[in-house]
C-alpha positions, 0 to 999 in steps of 0.5 A: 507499459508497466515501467511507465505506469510505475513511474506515474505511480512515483511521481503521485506518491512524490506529490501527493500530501499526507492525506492523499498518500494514506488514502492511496495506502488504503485503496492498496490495501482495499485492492489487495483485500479484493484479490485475497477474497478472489484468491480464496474463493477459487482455492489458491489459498498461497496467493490468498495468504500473501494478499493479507501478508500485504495488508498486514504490511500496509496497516502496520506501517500505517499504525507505526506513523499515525502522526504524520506531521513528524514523519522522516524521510525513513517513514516517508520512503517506507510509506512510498514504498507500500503504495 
């Protein structure tokens, strides 16, 4: 099942646009907010890090590629690879 939905979740990465793919990083991160908040809140304080590790990771290529429309096929996959 988890190789099924992976590659649904590739095949909407390749479609989707610009704007639909950061909207998809931000409810990654929003997902990964939650689970640290849940991490926390019942002391395991290593998952609760490495759910704001991934948050870090997603704002800080999301803050490296602001501008879109000049973006590489680097950024791109770099981008896919988050979501």
């Amino acid at each position: 099942m988890a190789d099924i939905s992976s590659r649904y979740r590739e095949t909407s990465i390749d479609a989707a646009n610009k704007a639909r793919l950061v909207q998809m990083l931000l409810g990654r991160a929003i997902q990964h907010a939650r689970a640290g908040a849940a991490a926390a809140a019942d002391g395991r304080i290593e998952a609760r890090f490495n759910e704001n590790q991934r948050i870090s990771e997603i704002v800080a290529v999301l803050r490296g590629h602001l501008d879109l429309e000049r973006r590489s096929e680097e950024h791109t996959s770099e981008l896919q690879s988050l979501a």
